[in-house]
N, C-alpha and C positions, 0 to 999 in steps of 0.2 A: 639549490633546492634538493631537498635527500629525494630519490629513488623510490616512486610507489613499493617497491619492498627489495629488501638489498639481498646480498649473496647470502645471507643466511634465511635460507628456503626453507626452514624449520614453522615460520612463521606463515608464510606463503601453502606452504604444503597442509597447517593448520585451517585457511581460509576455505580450505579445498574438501578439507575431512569429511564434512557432510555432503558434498555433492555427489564426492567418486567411491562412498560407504556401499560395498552390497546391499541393495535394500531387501534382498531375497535372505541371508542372513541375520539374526539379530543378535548385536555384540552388548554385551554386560561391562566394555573396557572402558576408560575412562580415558579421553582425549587429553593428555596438558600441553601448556603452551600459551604462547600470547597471539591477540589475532594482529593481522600484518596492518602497522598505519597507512595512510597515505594521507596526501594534500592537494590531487586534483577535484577536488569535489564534487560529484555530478556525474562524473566522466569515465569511460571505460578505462580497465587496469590492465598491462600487458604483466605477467606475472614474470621476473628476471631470473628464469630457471629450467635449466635445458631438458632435466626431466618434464619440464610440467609443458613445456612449448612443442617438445619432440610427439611425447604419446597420448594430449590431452587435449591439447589447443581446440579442438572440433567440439568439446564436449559441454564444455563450458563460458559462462559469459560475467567477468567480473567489471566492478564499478566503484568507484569512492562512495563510500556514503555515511556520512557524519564520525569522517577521521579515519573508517577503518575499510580494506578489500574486503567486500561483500561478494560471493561469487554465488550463480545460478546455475544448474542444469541447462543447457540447452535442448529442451524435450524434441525439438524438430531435428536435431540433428544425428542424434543420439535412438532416438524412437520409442515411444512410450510403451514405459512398465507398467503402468498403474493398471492391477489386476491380469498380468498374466498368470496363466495356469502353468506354462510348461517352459521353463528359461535352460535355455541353451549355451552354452560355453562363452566367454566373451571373447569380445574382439576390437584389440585396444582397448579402449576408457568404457565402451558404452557393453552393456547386458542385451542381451540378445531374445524377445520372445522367439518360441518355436513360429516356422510359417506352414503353409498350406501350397503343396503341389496340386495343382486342377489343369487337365489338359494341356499336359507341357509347359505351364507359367506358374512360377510362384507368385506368394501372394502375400504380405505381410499379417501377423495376426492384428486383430481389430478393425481388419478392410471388409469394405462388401464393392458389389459387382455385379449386373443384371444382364440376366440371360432369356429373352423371349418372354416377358414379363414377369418371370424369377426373380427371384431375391437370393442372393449367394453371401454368405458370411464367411471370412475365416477368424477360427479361433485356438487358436495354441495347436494348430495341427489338424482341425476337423475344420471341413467346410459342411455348413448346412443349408441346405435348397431349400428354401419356401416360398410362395406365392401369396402375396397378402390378400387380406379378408378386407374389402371394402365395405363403407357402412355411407349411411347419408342422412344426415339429421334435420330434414326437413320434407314437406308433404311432396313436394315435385323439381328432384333431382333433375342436372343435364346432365347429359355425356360428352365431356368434352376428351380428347389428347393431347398427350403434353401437358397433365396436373400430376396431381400426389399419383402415382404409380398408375394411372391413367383409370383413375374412379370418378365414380360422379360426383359433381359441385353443388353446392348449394349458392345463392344466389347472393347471400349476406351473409359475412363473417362472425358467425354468432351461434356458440352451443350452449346449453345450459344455461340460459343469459349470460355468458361470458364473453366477451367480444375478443376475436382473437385477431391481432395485430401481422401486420406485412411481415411475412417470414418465420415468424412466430411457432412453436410448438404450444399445443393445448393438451392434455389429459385428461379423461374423467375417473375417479374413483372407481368406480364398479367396472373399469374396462382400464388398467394401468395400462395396459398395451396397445391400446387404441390412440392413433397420434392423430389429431386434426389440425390443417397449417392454412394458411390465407395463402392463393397465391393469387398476383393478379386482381384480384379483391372478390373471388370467389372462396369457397370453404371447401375444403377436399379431406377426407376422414379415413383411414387406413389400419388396419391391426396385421401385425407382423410374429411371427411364430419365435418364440425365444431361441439362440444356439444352439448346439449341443454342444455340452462343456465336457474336456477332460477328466479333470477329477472327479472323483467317488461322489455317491449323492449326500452322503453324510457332509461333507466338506462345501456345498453349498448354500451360500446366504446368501437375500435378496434385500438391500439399502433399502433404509426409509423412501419413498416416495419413487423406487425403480420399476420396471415390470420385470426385469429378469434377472433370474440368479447370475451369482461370480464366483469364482473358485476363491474359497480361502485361505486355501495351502498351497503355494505355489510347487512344485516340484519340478528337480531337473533331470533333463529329456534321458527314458533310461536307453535307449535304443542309439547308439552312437555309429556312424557307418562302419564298416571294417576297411582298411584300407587294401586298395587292387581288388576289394570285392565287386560283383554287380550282381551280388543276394538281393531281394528284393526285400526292403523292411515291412514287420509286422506291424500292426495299431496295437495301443491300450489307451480301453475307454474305463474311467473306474477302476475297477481292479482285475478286468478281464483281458485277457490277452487274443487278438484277431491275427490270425496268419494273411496274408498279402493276396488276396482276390476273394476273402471269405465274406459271406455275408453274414449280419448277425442286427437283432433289433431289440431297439435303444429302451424302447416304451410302445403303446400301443400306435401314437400317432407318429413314431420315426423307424425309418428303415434305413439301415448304413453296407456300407462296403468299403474294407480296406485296403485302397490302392497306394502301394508301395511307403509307407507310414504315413499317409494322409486318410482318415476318416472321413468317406463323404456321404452325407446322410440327406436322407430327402421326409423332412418333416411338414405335417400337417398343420395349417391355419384355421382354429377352431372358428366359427362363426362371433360377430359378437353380441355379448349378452351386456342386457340393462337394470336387471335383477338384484346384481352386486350381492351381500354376501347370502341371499336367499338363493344362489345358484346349488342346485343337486352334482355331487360328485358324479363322475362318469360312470353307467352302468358296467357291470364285467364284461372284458373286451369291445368294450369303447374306446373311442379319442376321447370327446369332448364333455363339458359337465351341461346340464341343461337348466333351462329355467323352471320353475314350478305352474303348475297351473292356475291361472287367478280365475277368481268364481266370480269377480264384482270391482269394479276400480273402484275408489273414493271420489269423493266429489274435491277435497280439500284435502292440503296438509298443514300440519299444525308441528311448528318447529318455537319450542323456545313457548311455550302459549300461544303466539300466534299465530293466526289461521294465513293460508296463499291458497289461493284459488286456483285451480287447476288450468297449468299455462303461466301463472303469475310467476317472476324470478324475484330473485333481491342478493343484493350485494355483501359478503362476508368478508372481503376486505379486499384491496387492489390486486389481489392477484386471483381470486375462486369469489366464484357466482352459483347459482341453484336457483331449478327451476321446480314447479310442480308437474308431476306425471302422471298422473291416475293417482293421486296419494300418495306419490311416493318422491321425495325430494331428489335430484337426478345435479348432481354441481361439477364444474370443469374447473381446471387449475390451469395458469401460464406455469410453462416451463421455462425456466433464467437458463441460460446458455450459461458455459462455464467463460469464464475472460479470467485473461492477467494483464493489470497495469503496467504502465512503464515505472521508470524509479522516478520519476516526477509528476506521479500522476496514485491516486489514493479510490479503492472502491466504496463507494459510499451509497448508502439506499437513499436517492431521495424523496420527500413528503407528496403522496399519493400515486406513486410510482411502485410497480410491481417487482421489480426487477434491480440490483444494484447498476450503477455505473460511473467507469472509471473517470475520475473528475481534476484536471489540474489542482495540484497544490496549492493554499496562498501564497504567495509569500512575504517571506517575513525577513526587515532588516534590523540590526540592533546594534545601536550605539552604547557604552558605558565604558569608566575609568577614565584614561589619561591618553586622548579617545582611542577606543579599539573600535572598529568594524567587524560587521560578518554581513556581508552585501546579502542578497535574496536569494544569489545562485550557490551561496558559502564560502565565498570566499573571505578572506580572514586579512585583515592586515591593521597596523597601525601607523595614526597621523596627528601630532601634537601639533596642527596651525591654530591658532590663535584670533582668526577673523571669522567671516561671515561665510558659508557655505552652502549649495546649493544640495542637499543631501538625496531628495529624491523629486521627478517631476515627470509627464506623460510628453514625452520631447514627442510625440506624433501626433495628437489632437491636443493640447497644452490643456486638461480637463482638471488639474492639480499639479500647484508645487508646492514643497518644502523644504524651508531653510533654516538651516542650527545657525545657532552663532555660541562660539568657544572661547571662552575667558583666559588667560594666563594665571591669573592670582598674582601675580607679584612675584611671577618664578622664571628662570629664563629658558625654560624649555618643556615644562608640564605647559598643562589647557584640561579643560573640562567643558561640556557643553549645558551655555547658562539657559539658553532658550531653543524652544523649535517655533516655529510660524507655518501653517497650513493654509496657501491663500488657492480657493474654489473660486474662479470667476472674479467680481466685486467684494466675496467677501474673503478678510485676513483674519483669522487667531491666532492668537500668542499665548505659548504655555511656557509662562517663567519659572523663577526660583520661589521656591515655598507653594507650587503648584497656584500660583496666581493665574487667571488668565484673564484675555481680551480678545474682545471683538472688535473689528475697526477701530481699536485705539481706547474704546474704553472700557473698565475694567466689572465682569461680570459676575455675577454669585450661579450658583452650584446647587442643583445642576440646570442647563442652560439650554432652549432647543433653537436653535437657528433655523427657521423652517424654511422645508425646503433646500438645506447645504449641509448641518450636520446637528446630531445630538454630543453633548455633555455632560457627565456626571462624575460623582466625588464618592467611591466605592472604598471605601472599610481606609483611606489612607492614598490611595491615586486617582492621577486622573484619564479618563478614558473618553478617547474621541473618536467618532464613530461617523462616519462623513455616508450621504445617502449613495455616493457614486462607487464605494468599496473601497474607502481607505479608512485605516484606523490608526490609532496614535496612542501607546501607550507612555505616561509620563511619572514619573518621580520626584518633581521639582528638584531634584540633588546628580543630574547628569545621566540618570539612567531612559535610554526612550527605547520603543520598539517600535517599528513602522510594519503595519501587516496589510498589501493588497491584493486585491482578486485577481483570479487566476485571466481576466481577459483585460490586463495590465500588460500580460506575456509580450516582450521582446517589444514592448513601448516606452522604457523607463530611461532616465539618463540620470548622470548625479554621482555623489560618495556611494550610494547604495546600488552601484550597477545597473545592468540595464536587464535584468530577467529574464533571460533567455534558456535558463538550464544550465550554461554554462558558466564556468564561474571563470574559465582561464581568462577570456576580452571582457570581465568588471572593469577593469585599469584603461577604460577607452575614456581619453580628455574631449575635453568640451571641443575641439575641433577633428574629435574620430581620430585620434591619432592613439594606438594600445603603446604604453609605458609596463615596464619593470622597479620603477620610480616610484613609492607612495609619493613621496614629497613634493614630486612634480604634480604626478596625478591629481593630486588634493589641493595643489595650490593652482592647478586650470581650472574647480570648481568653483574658487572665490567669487564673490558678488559684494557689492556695497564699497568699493576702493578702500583707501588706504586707512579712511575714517572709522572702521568696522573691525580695525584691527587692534589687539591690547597690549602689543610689543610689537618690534621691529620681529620680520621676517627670515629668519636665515634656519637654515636647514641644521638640527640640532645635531649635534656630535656624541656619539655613547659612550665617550670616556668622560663627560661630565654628567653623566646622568646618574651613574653610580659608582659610588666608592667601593673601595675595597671593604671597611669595615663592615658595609651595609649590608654584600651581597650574601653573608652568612647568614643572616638574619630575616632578609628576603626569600632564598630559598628554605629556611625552616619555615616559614608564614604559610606561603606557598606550596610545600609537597601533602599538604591534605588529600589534593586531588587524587591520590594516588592510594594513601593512608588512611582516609577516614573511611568508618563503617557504612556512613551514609549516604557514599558515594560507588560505592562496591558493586552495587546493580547496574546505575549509568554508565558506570564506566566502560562495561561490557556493549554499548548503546552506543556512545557517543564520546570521540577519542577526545582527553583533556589537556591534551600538548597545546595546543595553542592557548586556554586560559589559563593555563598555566605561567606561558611565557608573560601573558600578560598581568597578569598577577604580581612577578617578578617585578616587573618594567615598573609598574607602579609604587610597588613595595619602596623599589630603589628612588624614584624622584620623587617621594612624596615625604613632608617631615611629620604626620600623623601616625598615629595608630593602629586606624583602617581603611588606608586606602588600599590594599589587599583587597576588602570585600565587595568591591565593584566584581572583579571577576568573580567572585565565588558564587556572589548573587547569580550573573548572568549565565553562568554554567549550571546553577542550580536549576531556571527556567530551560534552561534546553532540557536538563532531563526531565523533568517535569512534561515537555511537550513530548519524550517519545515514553510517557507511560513509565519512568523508572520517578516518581517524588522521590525529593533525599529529607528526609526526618532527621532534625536536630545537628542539621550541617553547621547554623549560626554558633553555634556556643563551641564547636567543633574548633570552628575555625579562628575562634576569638575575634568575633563581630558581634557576639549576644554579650553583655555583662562587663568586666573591667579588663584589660589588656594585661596579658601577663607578664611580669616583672623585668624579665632582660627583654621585653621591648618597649617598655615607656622611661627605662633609662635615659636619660640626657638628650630626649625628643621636645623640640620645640612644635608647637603646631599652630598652623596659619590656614585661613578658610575653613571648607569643612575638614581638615584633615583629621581634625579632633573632635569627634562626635558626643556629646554628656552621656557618662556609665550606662546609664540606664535604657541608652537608645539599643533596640532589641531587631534582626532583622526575620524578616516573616519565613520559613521554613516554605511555607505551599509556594508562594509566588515568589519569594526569590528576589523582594522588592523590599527597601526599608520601613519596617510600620512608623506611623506619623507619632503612637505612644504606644505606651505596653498592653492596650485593652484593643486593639483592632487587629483583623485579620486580613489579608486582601486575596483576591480569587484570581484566576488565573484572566486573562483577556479570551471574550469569546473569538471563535473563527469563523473569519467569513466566507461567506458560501457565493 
């Protein structure tokens, strides 16, 4: 097996381009280069290169993923950049924010700290003291200690009719700074005084939906020690320069002092207001803005035409609620916590849920050609047995199994698979050739609902089985299937199709747990149905009859599409084509038709398809749409399907053969 990426680090050092890129600088260069294969699929990548292992290792975290080293930032080890103001020299791999000296401890930027019911922030260099402004939104607060910064509770977890959840962050519009959190199952409500930030006020923007400004313009630190010095360093706040014990003030509500280049400022917590954008700017030489004086509340507000009664809430969608206030709509927002998924795991919003979350993959096995696999964790191989097979089954609660069975044709070392069978409990389907199917043995019309065990139906040319317990079955009647189960399937499966666990190295574990480097073995411990279920004798094929010499020219011209066509250009950068490639090949050479090459082209065209790259007009590309061209139907006999009639055309979206030239077929939904 080749080396997740070999001595030539050109490739390797490519994978890495964007993680170890200044992000404080912006380059206009253009990276070239190929990105580095691999074939552990799933799995971490040790990158084989003494520069990148010596000064980097800590920085980052690479993984296979669909062919190619994917590498990530490791932001915990490293320390997060995202919006510093003031970036200091690096140190090895990782960017340095400025930190914050306070009473003899440093402190990293982005940290906070409490001091005597203080609130201590650092940021890029300045610490900012404040005290937060407690609020209580309801008629009779407790006092309790040990809640949100030790304010008062309300009783039930609910502002603005919003219900806000265990752990949870809540906001209101007219108070972005005001954080309200359940803890405990009481409501505790808080406003905290923004930073004070480094840079110039010009260079300050505040994100949709933030309370407080972020430096724009990151800058590097101008103030660098002298060396054998013990000068004391000055601050710059803005574009003003503080000498080292000076006091100087920020704004009306902050007062700072420069101890030895650390700004430490003690800012004010203006009260909170409910007024929202009807609050009066601060009088001269004030902190704070105020609310206006109301002469009369309303009895009602009237939103959208309709009237709420004052006190009455209603729902704006699963994450903001509003209530009535004297007239005045008054609404709270959940705040989504920031997450990042594992590489086996997808952020998904789900139906009446505020918030996304990361949610197991399905997964998905696929069988086609002269058979190739790509098991559910990806792993890749091929096995031309000839008999009956257990391909995929829940080996822990036995809730479903499925079994192909693979034809020879009359060749002494191809196969194709003629059927698959889904048997749930009592009942068995069988999806044959020309997409025939059955239930218990006899033969059904389309579409078909088995209630209670699965639906069936016959969409633009395939068929799709759709089981209530989370298996699906996509079918071809011409050897093409796809098997896709839900993600609480995980580390329950056994079969051709692995056992789902993430990892793709132990798929090759036989029916008595024994892990093989052997397809041939592996696949012939999955047999079922003895010797009767077989359509030749058994013996492990040999690849110096599989292809001649003549053929192999003609096979790899079939075949280097993957690399060549325009409509693969996009995927390719997605999802590495070396393995259908090979198999493309493999086919090319045992097969005496025309297109059996397009098994794989198909199946590579549905994986791009599934990462967001569709290839447009790959069939007629590939010479699988229209007639075969001329030095390859030379002196080709063809037997079974090897020789498909001119005019069979294969569908571009799905990647699956239309049934005629007037159907289209859709991709298979995923299930949740």
């Amino acid at each position: 097996m080749r080396a997740p990426c070999t001595a030539r680090a050109a490739a390797c050092l490519l994978a890495l381009a964007a993680v170890l890129t200044n992000s404080i600088v912006a380059s206009t260069d253009v990276i070239k280069g190929q990105r580095a294969p691999c074939s552990n699929e799933g799995e971490p990548v040790r990158l084989q290169d003494s520069r990148l292992e010596q000064g980097f290792s800590s920085c980052f975290r690479c993984i296979c993923k669909n062919g190619f080293v994917e590498c990530r930032s490791e932001g915990e080890e490293c320390g997060l950049m995202d919006d510093c103001a003031v970036v200091m020299p690096r140190e090895g791999c990782c960017s340095r924010c400025k930190g914050c000296w306070y009473n003899g401890t440093e402190h990293a930027s982005h940290t906070e700290w409490g001091e005597e019911g203080k609130v201590l922030r650092c940021e890029a260099g300045v610490v900012t003291i404040s005290r937060p402004e407690c609020y209580a939104p309801c008629d009779r607060p407790k006092h309790q200690r040990h809640t949100h910064y030790n304010c008062p509770v309300c009783d039930e977890c609910v502002i603005n009719g919003q219900r806000v959840w265990e752990g949870r962050d809540v906001r209101i519009p007219e108070e972005p700074c005001l954080s309200c959190r359940c803890v405990r199952g009481a409501l505790s409500c808080a406003k905290r005084a923004c930073p004070v930030l480094p840079c110039p006020r010009a260079h300050h923007y505040t994100p949709a939906g933030e309370c407080c400004p972020r430096c724009s313009h990151p800058t590097a630190d101008k103030i660098l020690p002298i060396s054998g010095s013990m000068v004391a360093k000055p601050c710059i706040i803005g574009k003003e320069y503080h000498g080292h014990l000076s006091a100087f003030r920020v704004d009306p509500c902050t007062d700072c002092t420069c101890m030895n280049g650390t700004a430490v400022c003690t800012r004010h917590t203006c009260p909170v207001l409910t007024c929202g954008a009807r609050a009066l700017p601060p009088q001269p030489g004030k902190c704070c803005p105020e609310c206006p004086q109301v002469e009369e509340a309303k009895a009602a507000c009237i939103i959208g035409g309709k009237v709420y009664q004052d006190g009455e809430t209603w729902q704006l969608d699963a994450c903001k609620s509003c209530e009535c206030h004297g007239g005045e709509p008054r609404c709270a927002m959940e705040r989504c916590p920031s997450i990042t998924c594992r590489s086996d795991q997808t952020l998904r919003q789900l139906p009446g849920q505020c918030c996304p979350k990361c949610i197991d993959i399905d997964g998905i096995c696929t069988v086609f050609g002269d058979p190739h696999y790509k098991t559910f964790d990806g792993k890749f191989y091929s096995f031309q047995g000839s008999c009956k097979y257990q391909l995929a089954s829940d080996c822990v609660n036995n809730t479903f199994s499925i079994r192909i069975s693979n034809d020879a044709r009359n060749t002494l070392h191809s196969s194709w698979t003629r059927t698959a069978t889904l048997r749930i409990g009592a009942t068995k389907i069988n999806m044959g050739k020309k997409m025939r199917i059955k239930v218990n043995g006899k033969r059904v019309a389309l579409p078909h609902k088995e209630i209670g065990v699965a639906e069936i139906t016959r969409s633009n040319g395939s068929v799709l089985l759709k089981a209530e317990i989370g298996v699906q079955m996509l079918w071809d009647g011409d050897g093409f299937l796809e098997v896709t189960v839900s993600s609480v399937y995980k580390g329950k499966l056994c079969g051709l199709c692995g056992n789902f666990n993430s990892v793709a190295r132990d798929d090759m574990r036989t029916r008595d747990g024994k892990l093989l480097n052997d397809t041939w073995r592996f696949g012939t411990s999955w047999r079922v149905g003895g010797k009767r279920a077989c359509t030749r004798k058994q013996e492990r094929p040999g690849m110096a009859s599989r292809c001649r010499q003549s053929k192999i020219s003609k096979a790899r011209r079939l075949c280097r599409g993957f690399l060549r066509y325009d409509a693969f250009s996009e995927c390719g950068a997605k999802v590495n084509p070396r393995n259908y490639r090979e198999a493309c090949e493999l086919d090319a050479c045992g097969c005496s038709g025309t297109r059996c090459h397009c098994a794989a082209y198909r199946a590579y065209a549905r994986e791009c398809t599934r990462v967001g790259a569709e290839p447009a007009g790959w069939a007629r590309a590939a010479w699988c749409d229209g007639a075969p061209p001329p030095w390859l139907s030379q002196r080709r006999r063809s037997f079974g399907r090897a020789n498909k009639p001119k005019g069979t055309d294969f569908l571009d979206f799905s990647s699956i053969p239309k049934l005629n030239n007037s159907r289209t077929r859709p991709p298979p939904p995923i299930l949740h």
